[in-house]
C-alpha positions in Angstrom: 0.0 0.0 0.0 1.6 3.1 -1.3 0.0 6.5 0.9 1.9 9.4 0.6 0.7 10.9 3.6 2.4 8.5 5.6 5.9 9.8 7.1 7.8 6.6 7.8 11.3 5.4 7.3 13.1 2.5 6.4 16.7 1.1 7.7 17.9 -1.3 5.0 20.8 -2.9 4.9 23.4 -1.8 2.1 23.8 -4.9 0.9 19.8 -5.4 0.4 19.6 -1.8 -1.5 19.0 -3.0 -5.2 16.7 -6.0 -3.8 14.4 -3.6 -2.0 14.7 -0.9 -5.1 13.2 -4.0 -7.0 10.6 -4.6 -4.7 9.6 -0.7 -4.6 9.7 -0.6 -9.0 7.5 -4.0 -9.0 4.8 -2.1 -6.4 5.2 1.1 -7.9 6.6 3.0 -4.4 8.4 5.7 -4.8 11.6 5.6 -2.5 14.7 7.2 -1.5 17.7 6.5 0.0 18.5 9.3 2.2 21.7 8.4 4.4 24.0 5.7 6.1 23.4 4.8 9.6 26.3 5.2 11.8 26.8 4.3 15.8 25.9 7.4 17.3 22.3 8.1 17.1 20.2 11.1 15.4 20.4 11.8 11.6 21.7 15.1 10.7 20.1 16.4 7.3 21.5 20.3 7.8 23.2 18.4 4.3 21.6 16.5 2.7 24.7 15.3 0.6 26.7 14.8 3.5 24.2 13.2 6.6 25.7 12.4 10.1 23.9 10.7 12.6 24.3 12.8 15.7 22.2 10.9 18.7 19.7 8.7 19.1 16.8 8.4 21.4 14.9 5.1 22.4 10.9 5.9 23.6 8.9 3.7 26.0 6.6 2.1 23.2 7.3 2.3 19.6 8.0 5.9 17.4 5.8 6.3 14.9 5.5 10.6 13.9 7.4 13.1 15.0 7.2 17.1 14.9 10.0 19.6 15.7 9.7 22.6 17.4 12.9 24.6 18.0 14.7 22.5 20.2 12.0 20.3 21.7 10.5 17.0 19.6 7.2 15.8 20.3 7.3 11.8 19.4 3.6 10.1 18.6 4.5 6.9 20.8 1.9 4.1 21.0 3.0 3.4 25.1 3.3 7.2 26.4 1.1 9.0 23.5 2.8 12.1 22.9 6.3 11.7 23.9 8.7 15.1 24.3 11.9 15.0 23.9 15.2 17.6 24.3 17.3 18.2 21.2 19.9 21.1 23.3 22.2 18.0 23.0 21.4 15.2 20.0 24.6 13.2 21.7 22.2 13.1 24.8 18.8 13.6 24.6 16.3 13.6 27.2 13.0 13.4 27.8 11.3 16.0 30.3 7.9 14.3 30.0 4.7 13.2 28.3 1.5 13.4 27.4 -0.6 10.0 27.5 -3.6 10.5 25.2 -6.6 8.5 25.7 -6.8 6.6 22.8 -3.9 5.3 20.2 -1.8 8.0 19.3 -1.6 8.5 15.2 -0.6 11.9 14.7 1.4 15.1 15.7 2.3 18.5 13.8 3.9 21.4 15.0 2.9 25.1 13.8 4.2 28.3 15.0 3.9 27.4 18.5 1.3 25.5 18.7 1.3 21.6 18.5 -2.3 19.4 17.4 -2.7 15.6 18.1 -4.9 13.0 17.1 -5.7 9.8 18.5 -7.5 6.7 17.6 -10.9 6.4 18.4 -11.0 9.3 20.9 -9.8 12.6 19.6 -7.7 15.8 18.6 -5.6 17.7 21.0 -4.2 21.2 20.8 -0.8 21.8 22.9 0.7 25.7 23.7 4.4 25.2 23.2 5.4 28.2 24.5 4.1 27.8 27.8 6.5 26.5 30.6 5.9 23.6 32.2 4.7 20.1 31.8 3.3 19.1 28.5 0.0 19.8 28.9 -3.3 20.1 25.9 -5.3 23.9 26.1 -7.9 21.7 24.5 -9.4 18.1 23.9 -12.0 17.2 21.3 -13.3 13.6 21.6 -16.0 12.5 19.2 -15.0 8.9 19.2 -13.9 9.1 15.1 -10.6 6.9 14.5 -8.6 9.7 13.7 -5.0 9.0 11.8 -3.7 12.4 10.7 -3.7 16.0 11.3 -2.7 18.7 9.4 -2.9 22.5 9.8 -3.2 25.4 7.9 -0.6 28.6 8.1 -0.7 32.1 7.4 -4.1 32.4 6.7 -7.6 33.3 8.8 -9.5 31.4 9.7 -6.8 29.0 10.9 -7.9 25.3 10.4 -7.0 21.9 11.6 -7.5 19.5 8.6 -8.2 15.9 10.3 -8.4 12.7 8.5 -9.8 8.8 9.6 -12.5 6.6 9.8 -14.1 7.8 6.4 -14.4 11.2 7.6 -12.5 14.3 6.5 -12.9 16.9 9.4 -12.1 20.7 10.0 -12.0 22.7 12.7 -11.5 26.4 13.3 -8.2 26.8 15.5 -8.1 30.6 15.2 -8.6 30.3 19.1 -6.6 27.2 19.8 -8.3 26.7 23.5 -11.7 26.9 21.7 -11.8 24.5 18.4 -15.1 24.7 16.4 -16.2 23.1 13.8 
């Protein structure tokens, strides 16, 4: 199954390279090759002609998504929900907490400072990045829809949160992120 929207990655072996190029022509899946994995930990892609893995960072469950906001990562984990994690130092990243949604965490983007969630089959969560403290939502929507991805509109008003899953295609107003409307 081939859907775009999906953000994963692959580690294949070099040696395996051509046989998995094979398999991608033969099920007509685009891929790329983007880097070489190396002992130390996070992929560096400031070039992308030159990547350097500069940390690495194990979460309780498994990784699926992740979003970047300055120096902070918020990590969709399926054990801990939305997992964030400290970039200061890629050699040694840390974790200075979580957010445990109530469903099966699917989703996370990051705009301006502002972070939206979705889980599976509760709901969509809007986080305030800028404010101190634990990681904590301004708002929870639960409507019981299996939810898989969020997306989110920039620069323009109304501001909207563009949610996908279980047949539905849903948008919210997030203009006022601690009041979502549809």
């Amino acid at each position: 199954c081939n859907e775009a929207q999906e953000r994963y990655v692959l580690i294949v072996a070099a040696e395996q390279i051509a046989e998995f190029g094979a398999l991608c022509d033969r099920e007509r899946c685009p891929y790329a090759v983007i880097g070489e994995v190396t002992a130390d930990g996070v992929l560096d892609v400031s070039d992308p002609k030159a990547l350097v893995l500069r940390g690495a960072f194990k979460t309780p469950g498994q990784a699926k998504v992740c979003a970047v906001f300055g120096t902070r990562a918020l990590v969709v984990d399926h054990m801990k929900g939305i997992v964030e994690v400290d970039l200061t130092n890629p050699a040694k990243m840390t974790s200075p907490g979580s957010f445990f949604l109530d469903g099966y965490a699917r989703d996370v983007v990051a705009s301006g400072s502002l972070a939206f969630a979705v889980d599976s089959p509760t709901g969509f969560y809007v986080f305030d990045l800028a404010r101190p403290g634990p990681l904590e939502p301004i708002a929870i929507v639960q409507d019981g829809t299996a939810l898989r991805t969020v997306d989110v509109t920039t620069g323009e008003a109304p501001r909207l949160a563009v949610l996908v899953g279980g047949r539905t295609l849903q948008i919210y107003d997030v203009s006022d992120p601690a009041k979502p409307i549809t």
